[in-house]
N, C-alpha and C positions, 0 to 999 in steps of 0.2 A: 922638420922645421918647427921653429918655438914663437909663442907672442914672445912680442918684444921685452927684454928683460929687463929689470929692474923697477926701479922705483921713480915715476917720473913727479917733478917738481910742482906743486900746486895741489896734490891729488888728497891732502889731508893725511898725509903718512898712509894711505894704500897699499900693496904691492899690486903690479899688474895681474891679471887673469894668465894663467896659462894652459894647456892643454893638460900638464901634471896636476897642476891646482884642480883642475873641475874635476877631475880622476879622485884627488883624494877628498874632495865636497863631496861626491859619492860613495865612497868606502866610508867615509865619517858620519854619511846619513844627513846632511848640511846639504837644503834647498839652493841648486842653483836658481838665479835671478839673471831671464834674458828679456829687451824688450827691441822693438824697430827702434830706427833711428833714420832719417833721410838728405837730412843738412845738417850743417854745422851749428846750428841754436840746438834742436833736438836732438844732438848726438852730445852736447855740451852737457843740457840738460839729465842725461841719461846719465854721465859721467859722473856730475855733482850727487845724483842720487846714492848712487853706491851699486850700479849692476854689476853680475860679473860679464854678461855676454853682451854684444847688441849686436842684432840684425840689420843689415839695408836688405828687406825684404822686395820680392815684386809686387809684394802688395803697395807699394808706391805707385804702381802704377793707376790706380784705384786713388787712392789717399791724397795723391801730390801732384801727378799727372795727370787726372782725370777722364782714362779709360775706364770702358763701363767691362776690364778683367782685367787679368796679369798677363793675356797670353797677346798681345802688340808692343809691351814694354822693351827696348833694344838693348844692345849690349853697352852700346855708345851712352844713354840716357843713365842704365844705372853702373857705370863706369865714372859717371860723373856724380851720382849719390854717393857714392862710394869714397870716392875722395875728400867729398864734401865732410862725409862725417868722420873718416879718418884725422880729418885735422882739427876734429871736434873734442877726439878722446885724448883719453892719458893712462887709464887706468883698463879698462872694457875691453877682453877681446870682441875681433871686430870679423862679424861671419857675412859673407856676400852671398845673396843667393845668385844662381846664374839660371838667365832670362831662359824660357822656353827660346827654344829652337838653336841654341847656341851648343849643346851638349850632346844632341838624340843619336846626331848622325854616324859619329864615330867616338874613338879613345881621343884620336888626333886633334879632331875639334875641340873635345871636351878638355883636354889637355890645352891647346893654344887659347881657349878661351879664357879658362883659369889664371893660367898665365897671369892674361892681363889683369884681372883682380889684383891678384899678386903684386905684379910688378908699377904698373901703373897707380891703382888706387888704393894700395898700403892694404889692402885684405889681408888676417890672416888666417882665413880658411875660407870656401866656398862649400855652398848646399846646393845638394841637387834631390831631386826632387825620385819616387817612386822606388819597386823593387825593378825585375827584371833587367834589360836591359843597361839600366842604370845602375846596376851590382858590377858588370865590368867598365862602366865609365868613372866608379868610384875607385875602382881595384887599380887603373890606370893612373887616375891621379894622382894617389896615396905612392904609388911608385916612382912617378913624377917629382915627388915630395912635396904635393903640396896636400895640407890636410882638407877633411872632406867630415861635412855634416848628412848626411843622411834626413830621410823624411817621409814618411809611411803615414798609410790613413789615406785621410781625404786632401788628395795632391789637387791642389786649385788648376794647376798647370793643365791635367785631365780631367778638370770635372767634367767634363763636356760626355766621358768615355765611360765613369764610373757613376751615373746616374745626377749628376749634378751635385750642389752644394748639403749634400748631405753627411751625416756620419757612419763610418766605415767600421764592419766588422758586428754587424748584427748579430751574426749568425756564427754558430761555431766552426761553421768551415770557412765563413769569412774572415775569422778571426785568429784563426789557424795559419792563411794565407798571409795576417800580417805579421806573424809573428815569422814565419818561413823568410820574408822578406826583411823585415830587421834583423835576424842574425847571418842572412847572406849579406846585410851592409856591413854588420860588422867584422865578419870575416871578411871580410875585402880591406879590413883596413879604420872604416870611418872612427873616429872620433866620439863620435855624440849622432844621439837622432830626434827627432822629433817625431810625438806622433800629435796627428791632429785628429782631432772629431773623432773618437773612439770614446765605444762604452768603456766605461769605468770597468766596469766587472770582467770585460775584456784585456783592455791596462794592465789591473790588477793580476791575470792570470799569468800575461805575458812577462811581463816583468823580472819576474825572477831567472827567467832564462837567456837576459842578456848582464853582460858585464860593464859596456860602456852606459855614460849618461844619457839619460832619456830624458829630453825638454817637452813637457805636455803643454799644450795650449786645445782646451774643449779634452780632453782625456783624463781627466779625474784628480786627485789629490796623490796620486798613489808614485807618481812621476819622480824625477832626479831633479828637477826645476820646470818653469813655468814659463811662459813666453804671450806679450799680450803686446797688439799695434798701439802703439804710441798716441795716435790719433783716434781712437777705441776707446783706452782707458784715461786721456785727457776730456772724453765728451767735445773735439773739434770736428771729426768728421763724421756728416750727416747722412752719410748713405746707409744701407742697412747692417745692422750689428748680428752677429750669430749671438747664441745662445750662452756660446762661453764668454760675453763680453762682458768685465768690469766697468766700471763706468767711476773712479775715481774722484774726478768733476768734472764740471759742463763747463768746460771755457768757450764752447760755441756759441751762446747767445750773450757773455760779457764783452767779448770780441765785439760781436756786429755791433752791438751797444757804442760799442767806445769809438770805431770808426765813425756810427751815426754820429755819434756827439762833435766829433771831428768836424763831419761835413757841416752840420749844422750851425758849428763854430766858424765854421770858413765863410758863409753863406750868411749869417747876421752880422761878418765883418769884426767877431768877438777873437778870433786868435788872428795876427798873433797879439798877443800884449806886450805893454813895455816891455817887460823884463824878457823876452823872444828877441828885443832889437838888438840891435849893434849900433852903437853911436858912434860921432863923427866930431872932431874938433870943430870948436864952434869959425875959429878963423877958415878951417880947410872947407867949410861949408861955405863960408863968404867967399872963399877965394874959387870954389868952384862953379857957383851960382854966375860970378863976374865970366868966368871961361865958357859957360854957359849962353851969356848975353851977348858975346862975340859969334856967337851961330847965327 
């Protein structure tokens, strides 16, 4: 299966992202650019930018939803982000993550789950998350046809299991472990992986021993491209930031600003102004006023 081909109307003379395209951004040594995306403004936005990838991550869940993880987010919930930012793009391939608990239990699941990204919400690929297990949920998809992102390191989905929200692969045999695990994704098939929260020096070693795209997000400069939450490097979400987090700007305190100003304008009776009205013919105001005194 391919992103959608061509060249869609509006995009600035773009061509779309494809699965061949980020293949040859890697042979070419040419940084892929991934970032979230959750609705149709922010997936707009990403579009205008010029990325090649974007995410509806389950870090929505956190960001947009307002769970304090990723692991209560449901399938139905980011089925609907999904869609949301589908009709945002033009240009960007569009990667789904799929929600804890929708994948674990079989191929079948992880298959009918997919699916629905696919078919419902315009995805054109889904990520799943770890090595193990998840090497034949990938192997199954990919068979399936539909394409599959991979994602080694620190998998949010199990932080609970891998010591919490920390960085993966400290240690040479821990890092060995990830390396074992992104080339059993890619031999199954995956496309692209992510590693997150990895030392550099780890990164850097593993590296050369895969072939497909590797999107770092906290794993070093040394990566196939990069991937940062939307609400992270805009500075709107105020929860805690890791250590890889750019901070581009702070639109979170211009925002409250401009609301306050809002309410405050509501509340001294200053908006709306003329130019806010809508006027009314001066007879149809006479004539309604008389319609009026008939009450």
């Amino acid at each position: 299966m391919s992103a959608h081909p061509g060249q869609a109307p509006g995009d600035g003379g773009r061509t779309k992202t494809t699965f061949a395209s980020l293949a040859a951004h890697k042979a070419a040594g040419e940084p892929i650019v991934m970032v979230t995306a959750y609705d149709y403004p922010s997936a707009q936005i990403a579009d205008a930018a010029g990325v090649d990838m974007v995410l509806v991550g389950d870090s929505a869940a956190m960001t947009v939803l307002g769970y304090d993880s990723t692991i209560p987010v449901t399938v139905d919930e980011m089925l609907m982000l999904t869609a949301a930012v589908r009709r945002g793009l033009s240009t960007p391939l569009l990667v789904a993550d799929l929600p804890f608990g929708s994948y674990e239990t079989s191929d079948e699941q992880a298959v009918a789950t997919a699916m629905r990204f696919v078919k419902e919400a315009g995805a054109d690929a889904v990520k799943i998350e770890r090595g193990g297990s998840s090497v034949d949920r990938a192997r199954a998809l990919v068979a399936a046809g539909i394409p599959v992102m991979g994602h080694v390191g620190l998998t949010p989905q199990t932080a609970a299991t891998i010591g919490g929200y920390r960085s993966q692969g400290r240690t040479a045999s821990d890092a060995l472990a990830i390396r074992d695990s992104a080339a059993a994704l890619q031999e199954a098939g995956c496309f692209a992986i992510v590693f997150e929260a990895i030392p550099t020096p780890a990164t850097d070693a593993i590296m050369p021993h895969l072939e497909i795209p590797v999107i770092g997000i906290g794993a070093g400069p040394g990566t196939d491209g990069q991937v940062l939450v939307f609400h992270d490097l805009l500075g709107i979400y105020d929860g805690h930031a890791a250590r890889f987090v750019k901070r581009y700007a702070e639109l979170r305190a211009p925002m409250v600003e401009a609301v306050a100003a809002y309410a405050a304008d509501v509340r001294e009776r200053r908006y709306p102004e003329p130019r806010h009205e809508y006027g009314m013919p001066e007879d149809q105001v006479a004539h309604l006023t008389q319609l009026l005194s008939d009450y």
